[in-house]
Backbone as CSV, one residue per row, in Angstrom:
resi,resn,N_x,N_y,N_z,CA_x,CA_y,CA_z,C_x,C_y,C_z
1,UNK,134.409,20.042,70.763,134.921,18.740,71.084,136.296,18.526,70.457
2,UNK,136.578,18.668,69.351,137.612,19.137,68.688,138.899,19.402,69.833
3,UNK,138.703,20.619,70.302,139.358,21.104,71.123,139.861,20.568,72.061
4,UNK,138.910,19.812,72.909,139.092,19.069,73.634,140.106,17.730,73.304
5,UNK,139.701,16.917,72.145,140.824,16.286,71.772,142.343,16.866,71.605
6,UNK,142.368,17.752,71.175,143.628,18.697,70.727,144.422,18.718,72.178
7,UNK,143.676,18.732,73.229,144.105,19.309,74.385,144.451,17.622,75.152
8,UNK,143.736,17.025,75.149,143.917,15.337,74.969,145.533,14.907,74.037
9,UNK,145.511,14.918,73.388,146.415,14.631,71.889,148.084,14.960,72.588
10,UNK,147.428,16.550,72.927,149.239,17.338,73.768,149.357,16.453,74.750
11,UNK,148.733,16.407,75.303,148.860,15.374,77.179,149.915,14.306,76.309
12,UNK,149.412,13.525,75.746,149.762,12.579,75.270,151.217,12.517,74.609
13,UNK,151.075,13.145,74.029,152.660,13.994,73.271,153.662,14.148,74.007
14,UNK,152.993,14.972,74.989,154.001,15.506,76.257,154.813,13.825,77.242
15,UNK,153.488,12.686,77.520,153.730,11.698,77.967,154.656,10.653,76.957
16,UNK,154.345,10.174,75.819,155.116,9.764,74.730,156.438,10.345,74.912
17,UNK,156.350,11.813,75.010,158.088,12.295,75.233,159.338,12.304,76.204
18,UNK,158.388,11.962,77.217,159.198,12.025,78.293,159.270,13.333,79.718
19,UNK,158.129,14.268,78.626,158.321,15.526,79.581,157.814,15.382,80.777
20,UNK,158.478,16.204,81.477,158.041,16.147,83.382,157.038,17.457,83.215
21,UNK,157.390,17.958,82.732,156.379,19.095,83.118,155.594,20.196,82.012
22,UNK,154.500,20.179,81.932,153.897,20.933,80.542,153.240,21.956,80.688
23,UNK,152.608,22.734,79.599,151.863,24.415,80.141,150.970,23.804,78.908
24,UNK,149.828,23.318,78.957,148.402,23.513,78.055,148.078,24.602,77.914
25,UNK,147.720,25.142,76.154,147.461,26.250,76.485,145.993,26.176,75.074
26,UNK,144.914,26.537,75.784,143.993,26.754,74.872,142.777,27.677,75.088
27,UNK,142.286,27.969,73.978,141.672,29.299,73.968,139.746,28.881,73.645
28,UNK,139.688,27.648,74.762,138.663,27.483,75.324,138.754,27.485,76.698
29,UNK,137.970,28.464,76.909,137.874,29.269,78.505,137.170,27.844,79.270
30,UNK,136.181,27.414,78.700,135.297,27.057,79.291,135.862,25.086,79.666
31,UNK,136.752,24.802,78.917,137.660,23.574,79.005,138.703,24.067,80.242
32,UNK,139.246,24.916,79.990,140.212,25.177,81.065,139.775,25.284,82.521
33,UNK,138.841,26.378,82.384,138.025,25.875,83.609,138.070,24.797,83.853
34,UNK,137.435,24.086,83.368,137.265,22.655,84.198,138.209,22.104,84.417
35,UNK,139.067,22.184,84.185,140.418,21.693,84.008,141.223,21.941,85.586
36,UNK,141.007,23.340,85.236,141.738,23.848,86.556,140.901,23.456,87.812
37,UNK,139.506,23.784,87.951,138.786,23.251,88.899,138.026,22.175,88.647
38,UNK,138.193,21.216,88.885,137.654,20.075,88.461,136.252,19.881,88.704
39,UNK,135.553,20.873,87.793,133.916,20.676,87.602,133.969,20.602,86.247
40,UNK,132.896,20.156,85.633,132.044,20.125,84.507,130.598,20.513,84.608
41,UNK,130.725,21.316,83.562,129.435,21.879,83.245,129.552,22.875,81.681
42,UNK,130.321,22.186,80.879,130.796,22.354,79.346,129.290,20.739,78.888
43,UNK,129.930,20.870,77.282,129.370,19.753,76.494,129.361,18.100,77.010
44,UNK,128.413,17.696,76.919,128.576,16.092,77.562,129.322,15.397,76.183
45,UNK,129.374,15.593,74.799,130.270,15.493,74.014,132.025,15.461,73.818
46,UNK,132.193,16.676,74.936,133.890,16.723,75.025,134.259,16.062,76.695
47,UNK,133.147,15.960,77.005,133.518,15.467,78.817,134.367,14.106,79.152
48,UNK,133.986,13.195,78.181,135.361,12.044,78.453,136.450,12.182,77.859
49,UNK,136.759,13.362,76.993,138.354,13.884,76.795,138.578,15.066,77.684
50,UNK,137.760,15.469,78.413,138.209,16.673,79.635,138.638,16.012,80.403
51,UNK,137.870,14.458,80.865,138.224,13.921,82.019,139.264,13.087,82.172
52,UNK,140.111,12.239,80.367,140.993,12.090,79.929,142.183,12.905,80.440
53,UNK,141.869,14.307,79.985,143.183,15.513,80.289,143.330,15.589,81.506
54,UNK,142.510,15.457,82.682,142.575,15.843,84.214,143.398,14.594,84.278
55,UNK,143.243,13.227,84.197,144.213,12.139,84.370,145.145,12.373,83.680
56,UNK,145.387,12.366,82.414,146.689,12.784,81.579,147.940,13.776,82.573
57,UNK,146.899,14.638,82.753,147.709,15.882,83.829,148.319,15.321,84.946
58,UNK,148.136,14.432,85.357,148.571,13.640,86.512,149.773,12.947,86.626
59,UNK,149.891,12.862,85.110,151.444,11.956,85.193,152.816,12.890,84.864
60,UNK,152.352,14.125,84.894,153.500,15.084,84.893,154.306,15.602,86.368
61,UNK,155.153,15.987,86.560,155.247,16.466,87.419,154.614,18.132,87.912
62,UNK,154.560,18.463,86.856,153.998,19.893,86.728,153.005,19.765,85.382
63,UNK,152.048,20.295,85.788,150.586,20.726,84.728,150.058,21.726,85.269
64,UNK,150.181,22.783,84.201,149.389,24.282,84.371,148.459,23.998,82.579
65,UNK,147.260,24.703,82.766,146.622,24.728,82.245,146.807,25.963,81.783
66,UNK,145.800,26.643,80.718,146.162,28.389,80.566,145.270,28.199,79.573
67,UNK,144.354,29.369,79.341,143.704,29.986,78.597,144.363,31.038,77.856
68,UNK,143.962,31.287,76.277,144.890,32.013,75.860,143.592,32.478,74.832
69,UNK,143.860,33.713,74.622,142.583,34.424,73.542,143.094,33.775,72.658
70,UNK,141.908,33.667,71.606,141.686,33.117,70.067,142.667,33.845,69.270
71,UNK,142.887,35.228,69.192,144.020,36.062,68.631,145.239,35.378,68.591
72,UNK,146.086,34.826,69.972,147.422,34.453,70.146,147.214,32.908,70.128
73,UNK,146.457,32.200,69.708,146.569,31.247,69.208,145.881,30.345,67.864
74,UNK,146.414,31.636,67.066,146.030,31.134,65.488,146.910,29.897,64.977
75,UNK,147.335,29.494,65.262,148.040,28.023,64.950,147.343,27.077,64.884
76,UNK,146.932,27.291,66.516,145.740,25.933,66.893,144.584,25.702,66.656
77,UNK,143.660,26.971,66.539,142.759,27.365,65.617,142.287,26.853,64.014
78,UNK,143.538,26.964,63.299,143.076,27.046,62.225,143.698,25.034,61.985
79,UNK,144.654,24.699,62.457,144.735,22.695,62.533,143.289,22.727,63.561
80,UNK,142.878,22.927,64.193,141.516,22.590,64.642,140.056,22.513,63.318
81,UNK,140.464,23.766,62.476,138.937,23.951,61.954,139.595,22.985,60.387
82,UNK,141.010,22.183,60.254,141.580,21.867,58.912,141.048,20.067,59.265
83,UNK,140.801,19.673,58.816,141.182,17.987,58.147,142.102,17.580,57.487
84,UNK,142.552,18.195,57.210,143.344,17.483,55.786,145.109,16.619,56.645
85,UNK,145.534,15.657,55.054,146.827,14.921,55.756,147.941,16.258,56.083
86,UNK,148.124,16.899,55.996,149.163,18.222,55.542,149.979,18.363,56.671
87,UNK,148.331,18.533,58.427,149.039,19.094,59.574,149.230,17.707,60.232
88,UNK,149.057,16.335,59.873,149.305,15.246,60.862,150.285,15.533,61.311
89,UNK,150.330,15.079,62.932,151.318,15.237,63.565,152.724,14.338,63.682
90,UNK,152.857,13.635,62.462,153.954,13.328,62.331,154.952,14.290,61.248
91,UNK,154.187,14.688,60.688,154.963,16.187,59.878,155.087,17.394,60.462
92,UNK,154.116,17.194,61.281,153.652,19.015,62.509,154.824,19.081,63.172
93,UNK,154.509,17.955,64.077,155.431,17.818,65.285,156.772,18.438,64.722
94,UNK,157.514,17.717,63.636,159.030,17.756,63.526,159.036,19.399,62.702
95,UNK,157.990,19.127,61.937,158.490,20.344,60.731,157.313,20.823,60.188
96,UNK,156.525,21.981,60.527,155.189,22.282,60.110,154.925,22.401,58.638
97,UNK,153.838,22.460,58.479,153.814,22.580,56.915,153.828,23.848,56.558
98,UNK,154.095,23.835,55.309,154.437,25.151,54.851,153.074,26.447,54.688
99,UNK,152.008,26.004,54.815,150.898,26.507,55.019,150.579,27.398,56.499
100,UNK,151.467,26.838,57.231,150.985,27.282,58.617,152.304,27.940,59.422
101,UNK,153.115,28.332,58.228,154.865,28.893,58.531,154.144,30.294,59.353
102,UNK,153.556,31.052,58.422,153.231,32.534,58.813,152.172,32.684,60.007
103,UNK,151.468,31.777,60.166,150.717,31.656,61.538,151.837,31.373,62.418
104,UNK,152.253,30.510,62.351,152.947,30.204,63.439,154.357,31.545,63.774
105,UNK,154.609,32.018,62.875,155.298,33.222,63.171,154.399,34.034,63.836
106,UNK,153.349,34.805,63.428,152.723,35.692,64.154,152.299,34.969,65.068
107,UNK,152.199,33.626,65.641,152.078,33.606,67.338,153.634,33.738,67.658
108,UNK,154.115,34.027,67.464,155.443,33.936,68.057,156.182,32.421,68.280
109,UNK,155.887,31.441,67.640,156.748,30.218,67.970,157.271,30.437,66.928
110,UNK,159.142,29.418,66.988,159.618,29.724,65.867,159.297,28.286,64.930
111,UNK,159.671,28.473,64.296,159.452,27.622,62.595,160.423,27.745,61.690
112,UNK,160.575,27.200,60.841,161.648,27.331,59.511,160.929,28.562,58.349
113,UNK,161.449,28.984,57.914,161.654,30.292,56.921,161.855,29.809,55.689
């Protein structure tokens, strides 16, 4: 469910910003699915933020969804399994924390050094 918010949260981000067009990318197969084909048959727990993201998706001009193995997205992974104030996304967004510099290098996004 988690996930599902996370994937909720970007929509939102993306809309707050102004963007026309976004690439979701998460490494729940089974969210994306639904996503892309608009069935459910995941958790009745994450289903009113799946069904959130299918509307969210709507106000872009472009929404691709994407599944991405757990490997190439250790970033999102590990702010998924964290609580703490560190990754809020008012520090994330602009400037990650310094905890999550070297993840985010080995996915390949860049970051500060």
């Amino acid at each position: 469910m988690v996930e599902a918010m996370a994937i909720m949260h970007g929509c939102n981000l993306g809309i707050s910003r102004g963007w026309r067009s976004i690439v979701v990318e998460s490494d729940s197969s089974d969210y994306i699915s639904c996503l892309k084909n608009s069935a459910w048959n995941g958790s009745w727990e994450a289903f009113p933020f799946i069904a959130k993201c299918s509307v969210l998706g709507g106000a872009f001009q472009e929404c691709r969804w994407s599944w991405v193995p757990r490997s190439a997205n250790s970033a999102a992974d590990i702010l998924a399994s964290r609580r703490c104030k560190e990754v809020c996304d008012l520090i994330w967004v602009n400037r990650p924390p310094s905890s999550l510099v070297h993840v985010l290098c080995n996915d390949g996004l860049p970051c500060p050094h």
